[in-house]
Steps between C-alpha positions, in 0.01 A plus 500: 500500500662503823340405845532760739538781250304815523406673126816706506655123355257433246315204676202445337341299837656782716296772310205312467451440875611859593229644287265272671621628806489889357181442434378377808700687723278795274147388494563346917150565536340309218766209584427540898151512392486173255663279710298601816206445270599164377590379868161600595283355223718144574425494831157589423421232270714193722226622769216474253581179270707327763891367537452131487773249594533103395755304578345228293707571214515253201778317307425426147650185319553300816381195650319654818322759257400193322293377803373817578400602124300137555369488850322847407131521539269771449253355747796552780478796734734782373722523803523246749678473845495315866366613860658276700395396856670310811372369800700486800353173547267242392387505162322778246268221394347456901160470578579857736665666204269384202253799613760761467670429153138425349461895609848556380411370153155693494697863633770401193233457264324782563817773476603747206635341214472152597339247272643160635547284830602217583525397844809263635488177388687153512369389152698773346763543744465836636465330874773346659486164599487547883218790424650774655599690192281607179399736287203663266597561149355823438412558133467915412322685172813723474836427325801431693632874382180657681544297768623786758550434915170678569359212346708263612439628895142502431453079360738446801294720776155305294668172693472663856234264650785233486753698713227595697498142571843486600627421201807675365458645135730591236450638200738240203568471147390816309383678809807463693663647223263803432556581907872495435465767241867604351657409891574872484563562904508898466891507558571620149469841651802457642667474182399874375578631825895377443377611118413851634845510776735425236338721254530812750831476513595403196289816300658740803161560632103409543389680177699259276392193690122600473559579133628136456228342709192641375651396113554148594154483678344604239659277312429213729140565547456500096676188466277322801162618350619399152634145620143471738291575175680267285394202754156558313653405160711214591603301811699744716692293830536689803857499474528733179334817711774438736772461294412757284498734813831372614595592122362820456587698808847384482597611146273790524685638821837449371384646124362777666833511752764520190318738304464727797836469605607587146272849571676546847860516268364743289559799696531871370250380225174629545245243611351405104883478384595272758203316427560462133892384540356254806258330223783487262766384702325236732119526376657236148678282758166465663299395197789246375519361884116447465546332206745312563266372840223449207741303281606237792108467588380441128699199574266343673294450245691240301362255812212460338352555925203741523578493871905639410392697203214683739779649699707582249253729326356605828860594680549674117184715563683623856819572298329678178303713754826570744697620193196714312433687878861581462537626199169703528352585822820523720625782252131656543503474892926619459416853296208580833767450759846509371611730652442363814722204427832534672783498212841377490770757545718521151823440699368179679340354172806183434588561837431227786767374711410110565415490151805691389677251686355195396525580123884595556543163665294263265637612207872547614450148603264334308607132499512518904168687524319274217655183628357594826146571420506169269604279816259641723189446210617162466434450864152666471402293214705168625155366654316511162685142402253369770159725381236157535178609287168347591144600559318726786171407641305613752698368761785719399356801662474614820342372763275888492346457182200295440588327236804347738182441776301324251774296388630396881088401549470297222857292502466437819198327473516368149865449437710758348419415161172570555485876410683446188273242334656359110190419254597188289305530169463227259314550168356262261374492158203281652285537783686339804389167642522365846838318424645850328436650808607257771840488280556873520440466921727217485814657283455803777462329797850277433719813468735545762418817708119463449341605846088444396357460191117631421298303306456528108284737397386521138367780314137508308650409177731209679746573270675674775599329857666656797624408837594747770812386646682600832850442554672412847760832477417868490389699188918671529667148532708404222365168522141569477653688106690123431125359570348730213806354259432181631100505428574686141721198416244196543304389249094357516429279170222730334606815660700783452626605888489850566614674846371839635469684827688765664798297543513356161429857395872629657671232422379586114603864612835387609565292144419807293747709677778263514408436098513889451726636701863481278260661199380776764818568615656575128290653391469725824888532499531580095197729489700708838803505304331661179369746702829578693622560124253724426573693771886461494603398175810298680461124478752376744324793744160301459596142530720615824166653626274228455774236736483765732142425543534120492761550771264706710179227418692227584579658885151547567445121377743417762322717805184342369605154580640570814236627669202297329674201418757468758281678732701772651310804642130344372387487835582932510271533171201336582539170432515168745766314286666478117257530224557391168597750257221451162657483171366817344643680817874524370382513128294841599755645731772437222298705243399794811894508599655504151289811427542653843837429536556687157327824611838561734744397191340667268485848733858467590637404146285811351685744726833314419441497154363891509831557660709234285390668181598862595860411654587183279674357860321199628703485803384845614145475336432187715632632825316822454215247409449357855599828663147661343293215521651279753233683796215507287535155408528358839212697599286399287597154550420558911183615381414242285668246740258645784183499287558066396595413855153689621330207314694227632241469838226435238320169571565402172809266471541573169514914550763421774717319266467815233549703793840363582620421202486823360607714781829286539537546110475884519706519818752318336488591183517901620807426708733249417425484148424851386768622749760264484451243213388743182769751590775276591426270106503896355811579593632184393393467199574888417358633115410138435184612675395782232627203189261510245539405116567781316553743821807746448668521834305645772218557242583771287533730807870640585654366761581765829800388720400415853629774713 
């Protein structure tokens, strides 16, 4: 087999997706039909059974699971979270303000879904200590997946009596987080519009553009519904919807965008012809660039995360979707309006001045042009040395979002530790006795960093003890994570010392990435390689592809610490200073870029080795190479480039750091390194590229003399 072959050379993958593609391209109105059909039952069943999100994901075989698997009780509301109030002045516990949270409480208890209140109190420090700040803990009959911002707006409107009081209220915890939603701010629109621009002039015209748009939409919109109903089955965080949608529509644009443009070249074949040799020539560099995007994210799941392995599979879902709408309905939607698709003139195909150009100069001087490229990467990724990783917390967002509002509230009048509590659990064989549990207080209490500590609280059994602790730093400090090593190294004679929270929970997050990540990156980097084979069958050819990446990752590792560790331009995305970066953050973008990146090598390698195997001359194969696909390539990287910075103003710090990191990976990767870099090594290394055990020269095919 041969990537990039049509059936005329015998490649078994080539036929096998043309004849999908025949077949569509024949039956458009069953295929047209099917997927319309599927979109709509998806979207009709996400309405009816529901798309619930939880955030509240779990972490098996760790310490903070631990206390959560034991602080469990089936006599606990299902979902809990906080209305907070503040009082310009005096105190919420006033004679003149009594009145109005007693009608609070009663309005709280009486709304939809609510089967728990407890007012503010200072026994169990939910009012501050000068009394201006408090909250009820609201206890609900629905899971924190059904938990949607209707109902969260409706326990927080139940409190109005309060602010009608003059008392400002805030929804916290759970709610604040349901009113957030995904941070989505509506400016991803902005992305298909550039989608949609580029597309029109790339295809020659509006037919091709709409041809590509309504595949990956439909794509998309399958992908959404799929990942929305899967939140019934298993806890689904907000930020897998989003990142899938990042995901899908850019692969699914730029799939649909080569394929297409393989159509456009086609010209003097009638419109089924020109689909069948598209499908065989670009439709089996699709499928192995999708797999080679699955491949990377399988990676994830050697972390052992559900969190990491949740958006691997769901991102996968957004990629298996983006390539089967290529393969199948854009061929369908193709044979109904082909003909209004503007070709390529015969004598231009090959023909394109800059790129002409370019090609003539990188490989006539490939050690200036790749020496070039390298120097300026190294630059890009020169900042990475300083990447700090750490944890986000509420305070980490911006100052809009009112999960940052209920943070500011509540540090300000209970410390910054406050919304961040750690749980110290000890656990006994016996019941615990006075002196068990004034030890436990004690141990706490002497730790350095130790803000307030609650008072020890054992369960029915008394086998099982905790204490809420609050540290004096912010739930994002790095020293508030040294407190939850600290606490997990004491010891209490008769007790075995567990430590939970959300905190405790990251830092537990951030030790089973650092544990995994060499495994996940071989394994990621081997697995890419065997595919590369596959598709290649030249060794040297796959290892050189798979630095390429690495190169390209570690640039947008470099951006990412400058502007969210070093700071530079955070103010211009939304945020009021440098974040943290999370652990998982350049563990998942390393597995998204690797198979991203590889799309572009693996679509300008198959149209260098198509050419390669009928001339025999790599020089001339690989500057003919970047001639044909050097426009596509960059614009589908604009596209795909336009589409992740669209979800860089999303309120979620997290979904701006994906946002960034990936567009500066494409951008680069579509330039410097697919323009400069993989051409420039080509010519160097000459028929080394095509070396394969076994491989006559130029493999088996007779060898034409550049003219």
């Amino acid at each position: 087999m041969v990537l990039g072959e049509g059936p005329a050379h015998d490649g078994r993958a080539a036929v096998a997706v043309a004849l999908v593609g025949r077949v569509c391209a024949r039956h458009r109105f069953v295929v047209i039909g099917a997927w319309v059909s599927l979109v709509l039952a998806l979207v009709a069943a996400a309405r009816v059974i529901g798309t619930p999100t939880d955030n509240d994901v779990s972490l098996p075989g760790t310490d903070a699971q631990v206390v959560r698997d034991l602080t469990a009780s089936p006599e606990a509301p299902l979902t809990s979270g906080t209305v907070i109030l503040v009082a310009p002045d005096g105190r919420l516990d006033d004679a003149a303000r009594s009145g109005a949270l007693a009608t609070a409480e009663t309005s709280l208890r009486a709304a939809e879904h609510v089967s728990d209140v407890k007012p503010p109190s200072r026994r169990d420090g939910s009012l501050s200590e000068d009394g201006r700040t408090g909250w009820f803990t609201v206890g609900l009959d629905v899971r924190r997946a059904e938990l949607t911002k209707a109902v969260a707006h409706d326990v927080v409107d139940a409190a109005g009596p309060a602010a009608d009081a003059g008392l400002r209220v805030l929804p916290g915890g759970a709610f604040a987080q349901a009113v957030d939603g995904s941070g989505s701010t509506g400016n991803e629109v902005f992305g298909l519009v550039l989608a949609a621009l580029v597309l029109f002039v790339a295809l020659g015209g509006l037919v091709g553009a709409l041809v590509a748009l309504v595949t990956s939409a439909l794509a998309v919109l399958a992908t959404l519904e799929v990942v929305g109903l899967a939140g019934n089955l298993t806890s689904m965080p907000a930020q897998a919807s989003t990142l899938a949608l990042m995901v899908g529509l850019g692969v699914g644009i730029d799939y649909s965008l080569f394929l297409l443009n393989r159509f456009r070249r086609a010209a003097g074949h009638t419109v089924p012809e020109a689909i069948d040799r598209a499908a065989a020539e670009s439709g089996t560099a699709v499928v192995f660039a999708g797999a080679t995007v699955a491949v990377a994210l399988a990676g994830l799941a050697l972390t052992g995360v559900p969190l990491l392995q949740t958006l691997a599979w769901t991102c996968g879902i957004a990629v298996a979707f983006a390539v089967l709408a290529a393969l199948t309905l854009l061929p369908a939607l193709t044979s109904l309006v082909g003909k209004r698709i503007a070709g390529v003139p015969p004598d231009r195909v090959g023909r394109g001045g800059f790129w002409a150009r370019l090609a003539d100069r990188v490989t006539r001087r490939p050690w200036l042009s790749g020496g070039a490229a390298l120097v300026l990467l190294a630059l890009l990724a020169a900042p990475a040395t300083d990447l700090r990783l750490g944890q986000l917390d509420a305070g980490s967002s911006p100052a809009s979002t009112a999960v940052r509002q209920a943070d500011d509230a509540v540090s300000a009048a209970f410390g910054p530790g406050a919304g961040t509590p750690i749980v110290v659990l000890g656990e006994l064989s016996a019941p615990a006795t006075e002196a068990d549990l004034a030890a436990l207080v004690a141990v706490v209490r002497a730790q350095p960093g130790v803000a307030a500590v609650g008072p020890a609280v054992p369960a029915a059994d008394g086998r099982v003890v905790t204490v809420r602790v609050i540290a004096s730093t912010a739930g994002g400090d790095p020293a508030t994570a040294d407190l939850v090593h600290r606490l997990r190294e004491r010891s209490v004679p008769g007790m075995t010392v567990h430590v939970g929270g959300g905190v405790a929970a990251r830092v537990d997050l951030a030790d089973r990435v650092t544990d995994t990540l060499p495994l996940v990156i071989g394994v990621v980097l081997l697995l890419s390689v065997v595919v590369l084979l596959v598709a290649f069958r030249a060794p040297l050819l796959a290892l050189k592809a798979a630095v390429m990446d690495l190169i390209s990752i570690g640039a947008a590792y470099g951006v990412l610490t400058a502007v969210f560790t070093w700071g530079w331009g955070v103010t211009w995305i939304g945020l009021s200073g440098p974040v943290p970066v999370p652990s998982f953050v350049p563990l998942v973008l390393f597995a998204l870029l690797f198979g991203l990146s590889m799309d572009y090598e693996v679509f300008l390698l198959s149209d260098v080795r198509r050419r390669w195997s009928r001339t025999g001359d790599n020089l001339r194969s690989v500057r003919e190479g970047l001639v044909g696909t050097g426009g596509v390539i960059t614009a589908a990287a604009a596209i795909m480039v336009g589409v992740f910075l669209a979800f860089v103003p999303n309120d979620d710090p997290t979904i701006k750091m994906f946002g960034v990191g990936l567009a500066v990976a494409i951008a680069v990767d579509a330039t410097v390194v697919r323009c400069l870099l993989v051409p420039a090594t080509m010519a160097v290394l000459g028929d080394l590229n095509w070396w394969a055990p076994g491989r006559h020269r130029h493999g088996g095919v007779k060898a034409v003399s550049p003219k």
